[in-house]
ChimeraX commands (.cxc) that place a marker at each C-alpha (Angstrom):
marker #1 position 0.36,7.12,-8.70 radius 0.5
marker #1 position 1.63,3.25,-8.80 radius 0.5
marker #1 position 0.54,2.36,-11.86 radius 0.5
marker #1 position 4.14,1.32,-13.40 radius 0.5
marker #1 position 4.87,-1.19,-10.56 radius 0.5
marker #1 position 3.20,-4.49,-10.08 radius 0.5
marker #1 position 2.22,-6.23,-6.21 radius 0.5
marker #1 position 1.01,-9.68,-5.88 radius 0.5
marker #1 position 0.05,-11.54,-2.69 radius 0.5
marker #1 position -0.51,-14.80,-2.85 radius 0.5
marker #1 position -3.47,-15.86,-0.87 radius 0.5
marker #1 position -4.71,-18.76,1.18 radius 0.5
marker #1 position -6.10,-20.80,-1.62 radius 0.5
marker #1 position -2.60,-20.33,-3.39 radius 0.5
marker #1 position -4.41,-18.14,-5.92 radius 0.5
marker #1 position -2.61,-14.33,-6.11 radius 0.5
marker #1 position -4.18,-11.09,-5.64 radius 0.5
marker #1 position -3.09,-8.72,-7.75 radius 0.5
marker #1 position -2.99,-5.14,-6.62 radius 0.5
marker #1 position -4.55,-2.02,-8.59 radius 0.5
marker #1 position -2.59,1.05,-8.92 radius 0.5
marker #1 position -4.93,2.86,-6.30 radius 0.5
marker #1 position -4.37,-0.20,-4.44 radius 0.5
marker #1 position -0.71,-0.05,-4.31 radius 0.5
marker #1 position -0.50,3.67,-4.01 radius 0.5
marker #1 position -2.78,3.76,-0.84 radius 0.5
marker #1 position -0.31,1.10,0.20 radius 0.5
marker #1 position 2.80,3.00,-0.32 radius 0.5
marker #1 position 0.95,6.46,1.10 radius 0.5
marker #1 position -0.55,4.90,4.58 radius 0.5
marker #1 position 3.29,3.83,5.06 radius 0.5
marker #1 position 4.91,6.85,4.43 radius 0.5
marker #1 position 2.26,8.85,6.95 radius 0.5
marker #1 position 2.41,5.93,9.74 radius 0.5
marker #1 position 5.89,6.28,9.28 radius 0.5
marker #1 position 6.08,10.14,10.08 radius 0.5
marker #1 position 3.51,9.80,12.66 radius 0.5
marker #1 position 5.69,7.39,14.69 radius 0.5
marker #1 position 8.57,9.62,14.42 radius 0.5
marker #1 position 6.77,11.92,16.31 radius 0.5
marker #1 position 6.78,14.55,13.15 radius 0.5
marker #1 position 3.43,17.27,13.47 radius 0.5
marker #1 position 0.61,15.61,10.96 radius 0.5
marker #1 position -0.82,18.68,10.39 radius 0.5
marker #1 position 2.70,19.71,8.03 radius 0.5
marker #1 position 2.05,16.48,6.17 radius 0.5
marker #1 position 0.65,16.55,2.62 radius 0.5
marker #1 position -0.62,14.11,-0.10 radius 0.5
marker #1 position -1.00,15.30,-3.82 radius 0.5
marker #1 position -3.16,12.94,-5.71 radius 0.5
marker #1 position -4.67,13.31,-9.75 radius 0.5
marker #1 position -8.02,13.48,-9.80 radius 0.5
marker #1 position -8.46,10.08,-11.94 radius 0.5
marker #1 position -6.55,8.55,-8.91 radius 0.5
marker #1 position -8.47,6.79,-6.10 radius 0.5
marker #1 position -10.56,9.52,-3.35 radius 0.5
marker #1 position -8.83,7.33,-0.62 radius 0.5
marker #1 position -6.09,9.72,-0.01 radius 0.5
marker #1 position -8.93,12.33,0.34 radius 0.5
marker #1 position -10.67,10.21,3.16 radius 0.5
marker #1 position -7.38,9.09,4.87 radius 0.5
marker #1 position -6.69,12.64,4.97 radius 0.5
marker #1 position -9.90,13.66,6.57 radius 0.5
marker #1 position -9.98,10.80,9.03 radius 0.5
marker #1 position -5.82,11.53,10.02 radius 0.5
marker #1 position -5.84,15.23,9.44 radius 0.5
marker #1 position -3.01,16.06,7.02 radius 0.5
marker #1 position -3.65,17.93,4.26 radius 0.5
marker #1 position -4.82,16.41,0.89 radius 0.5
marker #1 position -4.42,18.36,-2.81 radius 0.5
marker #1 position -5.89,16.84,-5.96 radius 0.5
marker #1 position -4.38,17.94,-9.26 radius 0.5
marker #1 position -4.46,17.20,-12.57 radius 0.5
marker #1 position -2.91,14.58,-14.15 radius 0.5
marker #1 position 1.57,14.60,-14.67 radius 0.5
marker #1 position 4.10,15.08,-13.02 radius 0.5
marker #1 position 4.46,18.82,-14.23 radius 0.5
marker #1 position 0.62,19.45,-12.21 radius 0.5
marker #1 position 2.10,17.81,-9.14 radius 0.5
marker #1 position 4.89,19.39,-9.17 radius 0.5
marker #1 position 3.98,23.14,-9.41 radius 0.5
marker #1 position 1.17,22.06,-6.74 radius 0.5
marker #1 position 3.52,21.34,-4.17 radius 0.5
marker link #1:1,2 radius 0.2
marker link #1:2,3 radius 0.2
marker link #1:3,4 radius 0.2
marker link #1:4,5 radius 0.2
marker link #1:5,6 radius 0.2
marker link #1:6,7 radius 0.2
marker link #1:7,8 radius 0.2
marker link #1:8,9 radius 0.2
marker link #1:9,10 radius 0.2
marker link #1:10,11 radius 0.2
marker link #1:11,12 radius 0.2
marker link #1:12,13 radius 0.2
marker link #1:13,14 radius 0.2
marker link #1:14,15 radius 0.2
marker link #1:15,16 radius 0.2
marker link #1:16,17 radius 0.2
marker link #1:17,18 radius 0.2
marker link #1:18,19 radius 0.2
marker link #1:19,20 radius 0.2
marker link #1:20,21 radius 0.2
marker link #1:21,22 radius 0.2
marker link #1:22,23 radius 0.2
marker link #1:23,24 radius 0.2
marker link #1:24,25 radius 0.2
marker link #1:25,26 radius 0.2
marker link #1:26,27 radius 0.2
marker link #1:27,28 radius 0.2
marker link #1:28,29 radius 0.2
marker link #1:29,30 radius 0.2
marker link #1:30,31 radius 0.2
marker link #1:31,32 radius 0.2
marker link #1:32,33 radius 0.2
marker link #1:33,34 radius 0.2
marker link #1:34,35 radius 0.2
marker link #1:35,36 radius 0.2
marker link #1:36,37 radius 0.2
marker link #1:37,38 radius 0.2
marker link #1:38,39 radius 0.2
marker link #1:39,40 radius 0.2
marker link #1:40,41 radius 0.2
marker link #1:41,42 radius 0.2
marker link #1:42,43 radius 0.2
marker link #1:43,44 radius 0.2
marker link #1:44,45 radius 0.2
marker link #1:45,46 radius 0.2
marker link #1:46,47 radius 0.2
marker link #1:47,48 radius 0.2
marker link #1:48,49 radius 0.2
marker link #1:49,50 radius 0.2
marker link #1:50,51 radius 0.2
marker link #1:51,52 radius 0.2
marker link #1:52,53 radius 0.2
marker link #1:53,54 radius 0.2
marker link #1:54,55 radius 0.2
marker link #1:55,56 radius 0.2
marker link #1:56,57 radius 0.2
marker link #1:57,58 radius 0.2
marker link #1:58,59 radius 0.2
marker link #1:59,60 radius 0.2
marker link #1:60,61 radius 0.2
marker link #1:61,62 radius 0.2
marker link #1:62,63 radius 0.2
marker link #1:63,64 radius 0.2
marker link #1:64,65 radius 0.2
marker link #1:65,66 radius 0.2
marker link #1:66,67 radius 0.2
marker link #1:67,68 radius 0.2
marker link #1:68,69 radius 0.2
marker link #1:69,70 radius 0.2
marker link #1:70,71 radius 0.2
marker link #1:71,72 radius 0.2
marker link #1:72,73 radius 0.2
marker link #1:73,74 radius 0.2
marker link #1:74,75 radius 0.2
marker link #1:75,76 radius 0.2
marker link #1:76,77 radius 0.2
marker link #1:77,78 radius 0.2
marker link #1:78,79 radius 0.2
marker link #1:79,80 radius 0.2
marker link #1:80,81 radius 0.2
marker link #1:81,82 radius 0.2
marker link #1:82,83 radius 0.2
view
């Protein structure tokens, strides 16, 4: 969850985009998978944990990339104990 750090972009017509926390954490999470992909690491031994009031986009990158998604209730304590 990204919602504590804040991402602007500052587009064409020099107004800025400002990125949601779903946004940004979809950001940070295709990063961290294209990352261990190109390393050459086995996709099928990756895994996302999202809450379920977070965004269903990890769900469907999961799907689509074929690592393995968990949903969990919200804080870090849920998280945790999930993976």
């Amino acid at each position: 969850d990204a919602d504590r750090l804040a991402i602007a972009e500052k587009q064409p017509n020099g107004e800025w985009k400002i990125f949601t926390g779903d946004e940004i954490g979809a950001i940070m999470a295709n990063f961290l998978f294209q990352t261990h992909k190109r390393n050459g690491e086995d996709v099928s031994k990756f895994c996302m944990i999202a809450s379920t009031v977070s965004s269903k986009l990890l769900k469907k990158m999961a799907e689509v990339e074929g690592f393995r998604f968990e949903e969990t209730l919200t804080g870090h304590k849920w998280i945790a104990n999930k993976a």
